[in-house]
C-alpha positions as CSV (number, residue, x, y, z in Angstrom):
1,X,29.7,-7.7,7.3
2,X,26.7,-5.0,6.8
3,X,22.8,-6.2,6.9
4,X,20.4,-3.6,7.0
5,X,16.3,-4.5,8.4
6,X,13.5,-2.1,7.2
7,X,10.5,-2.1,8.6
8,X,7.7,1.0,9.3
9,X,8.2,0.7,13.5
10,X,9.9,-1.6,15.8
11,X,8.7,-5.1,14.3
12,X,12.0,-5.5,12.8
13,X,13.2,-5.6,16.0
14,X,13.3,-9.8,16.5
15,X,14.9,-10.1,13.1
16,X,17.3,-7.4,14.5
17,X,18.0,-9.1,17.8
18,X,18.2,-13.0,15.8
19,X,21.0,-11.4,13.5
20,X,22.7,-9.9,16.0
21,X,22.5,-13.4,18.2
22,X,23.8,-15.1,15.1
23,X,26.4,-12.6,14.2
24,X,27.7,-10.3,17.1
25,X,30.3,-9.2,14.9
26,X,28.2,-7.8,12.3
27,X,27.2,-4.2,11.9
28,X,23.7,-3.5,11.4
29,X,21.5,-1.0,9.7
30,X,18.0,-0.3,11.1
31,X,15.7,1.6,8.5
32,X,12.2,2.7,10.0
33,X,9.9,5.0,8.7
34,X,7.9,7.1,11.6
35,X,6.7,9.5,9.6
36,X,4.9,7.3,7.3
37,X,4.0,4.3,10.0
38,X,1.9,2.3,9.8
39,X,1.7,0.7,6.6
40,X,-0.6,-1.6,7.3
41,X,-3.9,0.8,6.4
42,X,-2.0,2.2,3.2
43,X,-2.9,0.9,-0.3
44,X,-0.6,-1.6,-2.0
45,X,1.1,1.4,-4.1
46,X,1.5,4.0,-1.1
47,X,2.9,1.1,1.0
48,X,5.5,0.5,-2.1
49,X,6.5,4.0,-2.2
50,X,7.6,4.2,1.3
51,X,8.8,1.0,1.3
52,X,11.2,1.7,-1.2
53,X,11.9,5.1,0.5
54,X,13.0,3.2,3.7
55,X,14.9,0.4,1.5
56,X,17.2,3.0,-0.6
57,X,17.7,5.2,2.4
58,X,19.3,2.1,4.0
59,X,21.3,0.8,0.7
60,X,23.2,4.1,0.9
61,X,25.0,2.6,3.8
62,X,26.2,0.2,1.9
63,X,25.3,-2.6,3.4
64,X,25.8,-6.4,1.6
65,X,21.9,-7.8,2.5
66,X,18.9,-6.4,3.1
67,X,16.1,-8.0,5.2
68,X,12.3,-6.6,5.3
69,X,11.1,-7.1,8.6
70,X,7.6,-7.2,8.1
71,X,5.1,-9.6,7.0
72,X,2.5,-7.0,5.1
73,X,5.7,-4.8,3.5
74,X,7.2,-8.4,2.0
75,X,3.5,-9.4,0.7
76,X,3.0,-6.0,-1.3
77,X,6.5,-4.0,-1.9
78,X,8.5,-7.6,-1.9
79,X,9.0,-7.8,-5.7
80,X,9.5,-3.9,-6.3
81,X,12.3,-3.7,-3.9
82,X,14.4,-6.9,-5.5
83,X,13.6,-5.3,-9.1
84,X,15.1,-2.2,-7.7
85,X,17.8,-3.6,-5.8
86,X,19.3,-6.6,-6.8
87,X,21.6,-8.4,-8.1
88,X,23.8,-6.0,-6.2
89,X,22.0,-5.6,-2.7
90,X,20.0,-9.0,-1.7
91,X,16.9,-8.4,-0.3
92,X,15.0,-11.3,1.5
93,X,11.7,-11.1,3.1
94,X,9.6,-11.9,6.0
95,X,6.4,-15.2,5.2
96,X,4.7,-16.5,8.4
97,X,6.1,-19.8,8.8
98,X,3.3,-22.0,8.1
99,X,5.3,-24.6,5.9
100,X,7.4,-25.9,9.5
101,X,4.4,-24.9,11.6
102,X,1.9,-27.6,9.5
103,X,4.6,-30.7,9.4
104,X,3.9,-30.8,13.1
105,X,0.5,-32.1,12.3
106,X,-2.1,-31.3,14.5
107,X,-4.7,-27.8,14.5
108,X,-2.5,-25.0,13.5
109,X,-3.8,-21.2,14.4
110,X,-2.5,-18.4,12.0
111,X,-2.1,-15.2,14.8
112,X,-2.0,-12.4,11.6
113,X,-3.3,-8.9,11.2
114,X,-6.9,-8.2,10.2
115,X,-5.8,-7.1,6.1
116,X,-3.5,-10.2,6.3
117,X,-6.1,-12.6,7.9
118,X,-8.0,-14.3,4.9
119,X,-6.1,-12.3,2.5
120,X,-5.4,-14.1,-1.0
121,X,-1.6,-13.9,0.1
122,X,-2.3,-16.1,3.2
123,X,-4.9,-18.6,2.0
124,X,-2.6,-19.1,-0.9
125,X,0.2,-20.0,1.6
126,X,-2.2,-22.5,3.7
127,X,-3.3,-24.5,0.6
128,X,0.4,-24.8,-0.7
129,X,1.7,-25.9,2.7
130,X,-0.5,-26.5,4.8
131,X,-3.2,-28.8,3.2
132,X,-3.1,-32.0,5.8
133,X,-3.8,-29.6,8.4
134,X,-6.8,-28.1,10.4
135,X,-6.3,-24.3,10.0
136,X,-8.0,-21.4,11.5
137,X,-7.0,-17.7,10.9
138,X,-7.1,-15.9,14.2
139,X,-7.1,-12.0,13.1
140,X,-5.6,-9.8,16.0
141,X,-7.1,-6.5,16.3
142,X,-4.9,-3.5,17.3
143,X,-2.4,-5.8,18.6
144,X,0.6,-5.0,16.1
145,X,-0.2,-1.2,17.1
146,X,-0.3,-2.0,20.7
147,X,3.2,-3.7,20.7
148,X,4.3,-0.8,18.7
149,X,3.6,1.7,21.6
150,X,4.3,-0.7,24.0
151,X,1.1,-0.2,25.9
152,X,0.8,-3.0,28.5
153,X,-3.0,-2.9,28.5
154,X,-4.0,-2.5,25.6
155,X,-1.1,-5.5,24.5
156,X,-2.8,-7.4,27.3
157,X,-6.6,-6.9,25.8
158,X,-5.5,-7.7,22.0
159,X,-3.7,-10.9,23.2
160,X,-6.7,-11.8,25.1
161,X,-9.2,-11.0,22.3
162,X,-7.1,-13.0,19.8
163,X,-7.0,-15.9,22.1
164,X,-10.7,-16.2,22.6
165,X,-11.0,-16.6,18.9
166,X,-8.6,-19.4,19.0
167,X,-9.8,-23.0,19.0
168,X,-9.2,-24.8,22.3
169,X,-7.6,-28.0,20.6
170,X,-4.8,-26.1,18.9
171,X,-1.5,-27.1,19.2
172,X,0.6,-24.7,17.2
173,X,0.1,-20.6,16.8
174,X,2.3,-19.2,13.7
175,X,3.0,-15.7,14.5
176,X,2.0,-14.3,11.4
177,X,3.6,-10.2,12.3
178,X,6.7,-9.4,13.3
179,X,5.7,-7.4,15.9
180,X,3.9,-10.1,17.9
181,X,7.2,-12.1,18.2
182,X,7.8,-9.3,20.9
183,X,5.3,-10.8,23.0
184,X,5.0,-14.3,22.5
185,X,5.6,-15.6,25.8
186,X,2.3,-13.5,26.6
187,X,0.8,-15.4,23.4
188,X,1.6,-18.5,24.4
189,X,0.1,-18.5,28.4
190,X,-2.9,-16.9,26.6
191,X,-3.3,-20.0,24.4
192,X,-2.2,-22.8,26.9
193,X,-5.1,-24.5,28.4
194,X,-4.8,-26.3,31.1
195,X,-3.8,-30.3,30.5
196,X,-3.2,-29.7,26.8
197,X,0.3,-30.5,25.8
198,X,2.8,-27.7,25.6
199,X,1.7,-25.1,22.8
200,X,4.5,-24.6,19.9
201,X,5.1,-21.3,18.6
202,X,6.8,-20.3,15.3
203,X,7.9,-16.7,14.6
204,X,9.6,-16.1,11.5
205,X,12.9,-14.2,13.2
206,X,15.1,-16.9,13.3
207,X,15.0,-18.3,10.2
208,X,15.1,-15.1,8.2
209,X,18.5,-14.2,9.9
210,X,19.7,-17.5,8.7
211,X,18.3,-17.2,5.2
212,X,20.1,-13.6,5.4
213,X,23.4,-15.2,6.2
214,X,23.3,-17.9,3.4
215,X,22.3,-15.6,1.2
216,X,26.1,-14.1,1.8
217,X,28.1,-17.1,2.1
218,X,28.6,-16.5,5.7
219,X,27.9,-18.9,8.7
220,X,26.6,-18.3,11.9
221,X,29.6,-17.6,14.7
222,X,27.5,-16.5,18.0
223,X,30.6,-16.6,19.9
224,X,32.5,-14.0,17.9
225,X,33.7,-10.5,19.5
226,X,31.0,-8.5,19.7
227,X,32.6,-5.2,17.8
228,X,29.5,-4.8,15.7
229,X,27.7,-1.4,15.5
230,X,24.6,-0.1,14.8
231,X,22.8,2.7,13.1
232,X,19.3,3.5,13.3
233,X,17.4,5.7,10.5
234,X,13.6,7.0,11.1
235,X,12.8,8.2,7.3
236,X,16.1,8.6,6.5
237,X,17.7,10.5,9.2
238,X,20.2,8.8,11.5
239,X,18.8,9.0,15.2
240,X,18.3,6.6,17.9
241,X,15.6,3.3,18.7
242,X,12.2,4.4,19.6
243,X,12.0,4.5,23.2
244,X,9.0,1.7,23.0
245,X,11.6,-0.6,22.2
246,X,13.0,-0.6,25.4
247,X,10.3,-2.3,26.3
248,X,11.2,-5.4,24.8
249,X,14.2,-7.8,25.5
250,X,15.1,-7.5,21.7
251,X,15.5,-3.9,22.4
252,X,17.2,-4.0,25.3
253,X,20.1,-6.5,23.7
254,X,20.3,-3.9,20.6
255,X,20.8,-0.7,23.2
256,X,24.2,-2.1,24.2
257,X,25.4,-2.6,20.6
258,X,27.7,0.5,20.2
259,X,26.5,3.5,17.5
260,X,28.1,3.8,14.2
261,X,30.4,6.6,14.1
C-alpha cells in the first residue's frame, strides 16, 4: 500500500506521522511545494494551479490514495483535484474538526489562519455543525509560518497572541491548520487556566489517516513490520524533509522510515 500527502511545507507532517502510526507497513509519498510556498496569500486560482502541480507530481508514483494535508489547499483546490484525479486515485481532504469538537458541548474556540477565520468556508461549517454551541474564531497571526520555520520565538509569540484572544471559559480549541497540530501541547498550556477542567483539543490528523484507510478497504494494523519507505518531493523533485521538520516529533518518527530506492 502507497498514500501520498501534499501539502505546500511541512503541515502535512501530523497526517504523515498518523498514517505511518496506523500503517508502519505502508509506503508513503510526501509531495511539497517550496518553490511555490506558502499558499495561504495566493488567490483561489494560483493556489489551484500549484496545488494540482504538487497532486500530479505525486500520482506519478503511483500511489492508491491521496491525502491533502492542509486546511486552506482542501477549501479552494479540493474539488479540482478529485475532478482531475478520481475515480482512479482517491483524494480525501483536510476540514477542522468542528462537527466532534461541538458534541462536547460547552464554548468551542476555532485556532484557524487569518484568510480562514470568518471565511464563508468556516462559518458555513459552524452553522451546519456546530449550532448548540458558543463559538469564537481565534485567528492566529504568523503562527502557521512560524511552525513552518520552526522558530521557537516567534512560535512562542503567535501561540501567546492567539491565546489572549481566546475566551477564558473555553473548553475545547479545534485546530483549524495542519501546521499547528505540531505544537499543540504549546496550545494547550497556553489555553489552560488555572482550576478550569482539562482543555480538549481536536486536530484533524488522526481521523484523516483513518478516512484514508477506509477509503481503501484496508484496516489499521500498528503492530505490523515496519518495512515501509518513504519519498519526499519539493516541486517535483525527489530530495529529502526540510530540515525544520526535525524540529517536530512527527518529523523525527518520519526520519527513521527508510528512503525509497
Amino acid at each position: 500500500m502507497k498514500i501520498a500527502l501534499m501539502d505546500s511545507g511541512i503541515g502535512l507532517l501530523a497526517a504523515t506521522a498518523a498514517v505511518r502510526r496506523l500503517r508502519p507497513d505502508a509506503d508513503l509519498v510526501l509531495s511539497l511545494d517550496p518553490d511555490g510556498m506558502p499558499w495561504g496569500p495566493r488567490t483561489p486560482q494560483d493556489l489551484t494551479e500549484r496545488a494540482l502541480a504538487v497532486a500530479e507530481a505525486a500520482a506519478r508514483r503511483r500511489p492508491d490514495a491521496l491525502i491533502v494535508g492542509c486546511n486552506t489547499a482542501t477549501v479552494h483546490a479540493l474539488t479540482a483535484l478529485r475532478a482531475r484525479l478520481e475515480p482512479e486515485l482517491p483524494v480525501i481532504g483536510t476540514v477542522p474538526a468542528i462537527k466532534p469538537a461541538a458534541a462536547g458541548g460547552g464554548h468551542l474556540a476555532i485556532w484557524a489562519t487569518p484568510a480562514t477565520t470568518g471565511s464563508t468556508y468556516q462559518r458555513t461549517l459552524i452553522r451546519d455543525f456546530a449550532g448548540g454551541v458558543p463559538v469564537t474564531e481565534v485567528p492566529c497571526w504568523g503562527l502557521a509560518e512560524a511552525v513552518e520555520r520552526a522558530d521557537e520565538a516567534a512560535i512562542d509569540a503567535a501561540v501567546s497572541a492567539a491565546a489572549a484572544l481566546t475566551p477564558e471559559d473555553v473548553t475545547t480549541v479545534v485546530l483549524g491548520c495542519t501546521h499547528y497540530e505540531l505544537v499543540a501541547e504549546r496550545i494547550r498550556t497556553a489555553v489552560q487556566r488555572p482550576g478550569r477542567p482539562p482543555l480538549v483539543l481536536h486536530g484533524s490528523a488522526g481521523a484523516v489517516a483513518a478516512q484514508a484507510l477506509r477509503r481503501l478497504g484496508e484496516q489499521p494494523a500498528p503492530g505490523a513490520t515496519p518495512h515501509g519507505t518513504l519519498t519526499v518531493l519539493l516541486s517535483g523533485r525527489e530530495g529529502s524533509l526540510p530540515a525544520p521538520a526535525l524540529a517536530y516529533e512527527e518529523g523525527r518518527l518520519l526520519q527513521a522510515v527508510t528512503p525509497a530506492g
